[in-house]
C-alpha positions in Angstrom: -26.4 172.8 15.1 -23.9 171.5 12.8 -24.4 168.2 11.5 -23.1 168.7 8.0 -19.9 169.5 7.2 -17.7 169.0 3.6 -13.6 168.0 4.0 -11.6 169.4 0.9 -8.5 166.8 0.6 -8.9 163.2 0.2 -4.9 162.1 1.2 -4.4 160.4 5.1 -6.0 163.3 7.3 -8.8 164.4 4.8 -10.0 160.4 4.8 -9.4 160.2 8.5 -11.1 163.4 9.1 -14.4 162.0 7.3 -13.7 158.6 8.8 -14.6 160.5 12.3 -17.0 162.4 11.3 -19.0 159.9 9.9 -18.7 157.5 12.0 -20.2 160.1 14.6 -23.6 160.3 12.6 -22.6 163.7 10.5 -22.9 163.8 7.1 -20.1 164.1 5.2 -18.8 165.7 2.4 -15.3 164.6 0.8 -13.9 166.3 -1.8 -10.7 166.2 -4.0 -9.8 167.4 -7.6 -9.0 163.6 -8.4 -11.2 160.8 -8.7 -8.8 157.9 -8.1 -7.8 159.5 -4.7 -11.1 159.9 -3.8 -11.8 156.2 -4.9 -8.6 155.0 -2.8 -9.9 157.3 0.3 -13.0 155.6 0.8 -11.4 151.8 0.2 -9.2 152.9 3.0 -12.1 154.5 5.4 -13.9 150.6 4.9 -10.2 148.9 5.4 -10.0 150.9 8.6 -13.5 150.1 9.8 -12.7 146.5 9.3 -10.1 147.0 11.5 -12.3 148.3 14.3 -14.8 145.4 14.2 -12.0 142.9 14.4 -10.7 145.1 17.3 -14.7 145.1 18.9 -14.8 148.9 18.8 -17.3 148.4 15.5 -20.0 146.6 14.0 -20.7 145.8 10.5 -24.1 147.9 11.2 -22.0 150.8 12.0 -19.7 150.3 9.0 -22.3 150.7 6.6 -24.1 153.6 8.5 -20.5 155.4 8.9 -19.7 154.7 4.7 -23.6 155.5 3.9 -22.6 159.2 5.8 -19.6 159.8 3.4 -20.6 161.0 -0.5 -17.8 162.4 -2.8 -17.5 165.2 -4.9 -14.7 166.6 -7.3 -16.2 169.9 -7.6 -15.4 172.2 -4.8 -19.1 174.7 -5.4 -21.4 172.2 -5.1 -19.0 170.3 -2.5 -19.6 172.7 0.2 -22.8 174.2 -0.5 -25.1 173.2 2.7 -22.1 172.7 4.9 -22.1 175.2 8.1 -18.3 173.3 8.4 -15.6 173.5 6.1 -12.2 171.6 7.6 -9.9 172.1 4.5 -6.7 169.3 4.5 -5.1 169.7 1.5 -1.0 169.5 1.3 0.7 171.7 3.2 1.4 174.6 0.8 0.6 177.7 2.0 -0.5 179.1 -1.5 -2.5 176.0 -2.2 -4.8 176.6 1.6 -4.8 180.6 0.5 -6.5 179.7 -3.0 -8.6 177.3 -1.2 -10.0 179.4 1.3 -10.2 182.1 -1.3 -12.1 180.0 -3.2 -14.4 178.7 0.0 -15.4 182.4 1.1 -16.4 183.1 -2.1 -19.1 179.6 -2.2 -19.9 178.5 0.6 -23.0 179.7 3.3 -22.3 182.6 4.9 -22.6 181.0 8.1 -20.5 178.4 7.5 -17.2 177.8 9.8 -14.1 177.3 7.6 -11.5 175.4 9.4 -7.9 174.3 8.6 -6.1 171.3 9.7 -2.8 173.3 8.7 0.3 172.1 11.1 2.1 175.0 11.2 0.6 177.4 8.6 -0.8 181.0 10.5 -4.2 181.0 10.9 -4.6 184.7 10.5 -2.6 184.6 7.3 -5.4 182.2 6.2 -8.1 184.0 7.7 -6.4 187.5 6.0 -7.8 186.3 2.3 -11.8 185.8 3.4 -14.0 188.2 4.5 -14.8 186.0 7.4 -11.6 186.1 9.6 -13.7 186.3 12.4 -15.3 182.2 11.8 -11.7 181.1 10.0 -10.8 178.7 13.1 -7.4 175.9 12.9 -9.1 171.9 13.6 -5.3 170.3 13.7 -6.4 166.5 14.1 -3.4 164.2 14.7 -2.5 160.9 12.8 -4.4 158.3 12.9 -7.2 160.7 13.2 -9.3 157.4 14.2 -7.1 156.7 16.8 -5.7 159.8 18.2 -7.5 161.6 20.6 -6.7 165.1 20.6 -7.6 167.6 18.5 -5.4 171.1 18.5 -7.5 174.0 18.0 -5.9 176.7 17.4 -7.1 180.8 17.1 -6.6 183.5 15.1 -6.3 186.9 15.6 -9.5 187.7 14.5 -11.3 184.0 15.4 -14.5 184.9 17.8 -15.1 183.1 21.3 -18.2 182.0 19.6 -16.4 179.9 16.9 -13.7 178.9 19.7 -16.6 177.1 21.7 -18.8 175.6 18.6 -15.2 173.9 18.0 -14.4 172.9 21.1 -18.0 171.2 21.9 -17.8 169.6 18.2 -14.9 167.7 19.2 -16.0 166.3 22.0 -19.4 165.6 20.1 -16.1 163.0 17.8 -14.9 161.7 21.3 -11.7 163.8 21.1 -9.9 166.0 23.9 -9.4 169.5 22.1 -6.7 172.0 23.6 -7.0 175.6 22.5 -3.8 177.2 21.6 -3.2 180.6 20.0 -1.9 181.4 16.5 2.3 181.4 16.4 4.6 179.3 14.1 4.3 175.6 14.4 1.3 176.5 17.5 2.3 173.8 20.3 2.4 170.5 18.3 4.7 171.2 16.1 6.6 174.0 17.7 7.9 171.3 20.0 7.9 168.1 18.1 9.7 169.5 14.7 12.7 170.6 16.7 13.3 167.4 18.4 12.9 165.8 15.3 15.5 168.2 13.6 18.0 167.8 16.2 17.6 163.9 16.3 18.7 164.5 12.3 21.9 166.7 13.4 22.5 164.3 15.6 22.6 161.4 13.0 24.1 164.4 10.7 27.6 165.0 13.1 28.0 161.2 13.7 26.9 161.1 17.5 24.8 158.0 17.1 23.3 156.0 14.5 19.3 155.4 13.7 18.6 152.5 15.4 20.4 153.8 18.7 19.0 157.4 18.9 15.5 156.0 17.9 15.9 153.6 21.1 17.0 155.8 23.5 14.1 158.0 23.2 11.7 155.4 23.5 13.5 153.9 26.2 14.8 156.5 28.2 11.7 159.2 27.5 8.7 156.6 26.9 8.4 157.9 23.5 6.2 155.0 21.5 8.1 155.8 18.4 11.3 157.6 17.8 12.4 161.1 16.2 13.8 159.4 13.3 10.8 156.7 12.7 8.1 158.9 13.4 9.8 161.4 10.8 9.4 159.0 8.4 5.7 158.3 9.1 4.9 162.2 9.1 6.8 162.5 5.7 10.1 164.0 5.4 9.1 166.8 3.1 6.4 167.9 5.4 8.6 167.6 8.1 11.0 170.4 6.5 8.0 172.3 5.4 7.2 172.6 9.1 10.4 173.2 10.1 10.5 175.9 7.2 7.5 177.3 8.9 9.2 178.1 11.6 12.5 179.0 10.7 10.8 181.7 8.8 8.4 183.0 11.1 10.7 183.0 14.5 14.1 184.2 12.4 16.3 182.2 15.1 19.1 179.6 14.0 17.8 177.4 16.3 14.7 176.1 13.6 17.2 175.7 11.1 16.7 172.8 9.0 19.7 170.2 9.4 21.7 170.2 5.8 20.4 165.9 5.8 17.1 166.6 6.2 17.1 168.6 3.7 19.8 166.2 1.1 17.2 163.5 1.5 14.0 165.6 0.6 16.0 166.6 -2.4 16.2 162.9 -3.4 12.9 161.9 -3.0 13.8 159.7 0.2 10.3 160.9 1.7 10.0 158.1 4.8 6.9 155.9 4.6 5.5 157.3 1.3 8.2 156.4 -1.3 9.8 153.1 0.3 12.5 154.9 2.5 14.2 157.4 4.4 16.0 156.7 7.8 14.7 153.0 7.6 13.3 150.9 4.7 10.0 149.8 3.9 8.6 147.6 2.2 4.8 146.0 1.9 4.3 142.9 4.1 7.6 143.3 5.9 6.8 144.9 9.5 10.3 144.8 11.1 12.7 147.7 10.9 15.6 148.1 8.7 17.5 150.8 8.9 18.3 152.3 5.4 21.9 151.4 3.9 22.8 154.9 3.7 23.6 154.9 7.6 24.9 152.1 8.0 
């Protein structure tokens, strides 16, 4: 039974990833090449307990079980270790979740399940560099991992039913609703969401609307609870066209091209959420939406 499991990547998914675990009685270990992120991870896992117990969903007993679950480590060997789970969520780069799982076939138990919480990357391109392929498995949470429910899980080629299932039951062990896909560019998530997102950007691009009025007609007229444009910003722009990139390469079709803005604004650092603007400003404190002066 696996009740230990190790998270490489300490950023928003890695700390919510732990967050969940923990907080479901596994013990957790989260590990990251730098020390101040690791630091800043675990003030944000207590910040978002606190958050629960004001909500009722938590208690201060639980808090300090679900922290006294988590231990850090900055060196990725001893990390991983006892783990029979690995759920790597470093960046997505490609060549940065190859040397990682490189580097994870080589030191961690032979029985151990590495997973990825890739959003687009192949899973049997990641499985392709361990000599495992058949327990290399995709665990794509969604953000807020505390707060989101499902949990795509996502095959590849070589993944065995056996894996699949210990997956599967796993997340519903967190209180999540996993949906098994199979390995393609961008699986289902993404596949769907990043070209919706893309064309909202043309669509801003060619001057059919602005911001605020695409943004509102897709919450208002499809029930969306955030639009294209906003919730590109949350994701992050530049992992938005890394997705998109994704698929654009692995389908060959026009149709995933990346819109020329989207791409103009990754260029100059206007990231969304993360550096203070992108379609809208932001700014600490200040919770009402302003779109950015560039489209206006």
């Amino acid at each position: 039974m696996i009740r230990e499991i190790a998270v490489i990547g300490s950023g928003t998914m890695g700390n919510g990833i732990a967050h969940v675990f923990a907080q479901h009685n596994f013990k957790v270990t989260l590990i990251d090449i730098n020390v101040a992120q690791l630091e800043k991870a675990i003030a944000t896992i207590a910040k978002n307990l606190e958050r629960q117990i004001a909500k009722g969903t938590s208690t201060e007993e639980q808090k300090a079980i679900t922290l006294n679950n988590i231990i850090t480590s900055t060196d990725i060997n001893r990390g991983v270790k006892n783990a029979l789970l690995v759920i790597e969520a470093a960046t997505e780069n490609a060549d940065i979740k190859l040397n990682i799982f490189k580097q994870l076939d080589e030191t961690a138990p032979a029985d151990c399940i590495l997973a990825t919480n890739t959003s687009s990357i192949s899973i049997t391109k990641i499985a392709a560099v361990t000599k495992r392929a058949d327990k290399v498995i995709g665990m794509h949470f969604m953000n807020p991992v505390p707060v989101m429910k499902l949990v795509e899980i996502i095959n590849g080629r070589e993944t065995k039913k056996e894996v699949t299932n210990a997956i599967v039951e796993l997340s519903k062990q967190l209180e999540k609703i996993p949906c098994v896909v199979n390995d393609a560019p961008g699986f289902i998530a993404n596949r769907i969401l990043m070209p919706m997102i893309n064309e909202a950007i043309y669509s801003l691009h060619e001057g059919v609307a602005g911001v605020a009025s695409i943004d509102t007609i897709m919450k208002l007229g499809m029930a969306h609870p955030m639009g294209p444009l906003q919730l590109a910003d949350y994701i992050g722009l530049d992992v938005c066209l890394n997705i998109i990139n994704v698929l654009y390469d692995g389908f060959k079709s026009e149709k995933y091209a990346p819109c020329p803005l989207l791409i103009n604004m990754v260029n100059n650092g206007k990231l969304g959420v993360k550096s203070g603007e992108g379609f809208y400003i932001y700014q600490p404190g200040n919770k009402d939406l302003t779109v950015s002066p560039q489209f206006k």
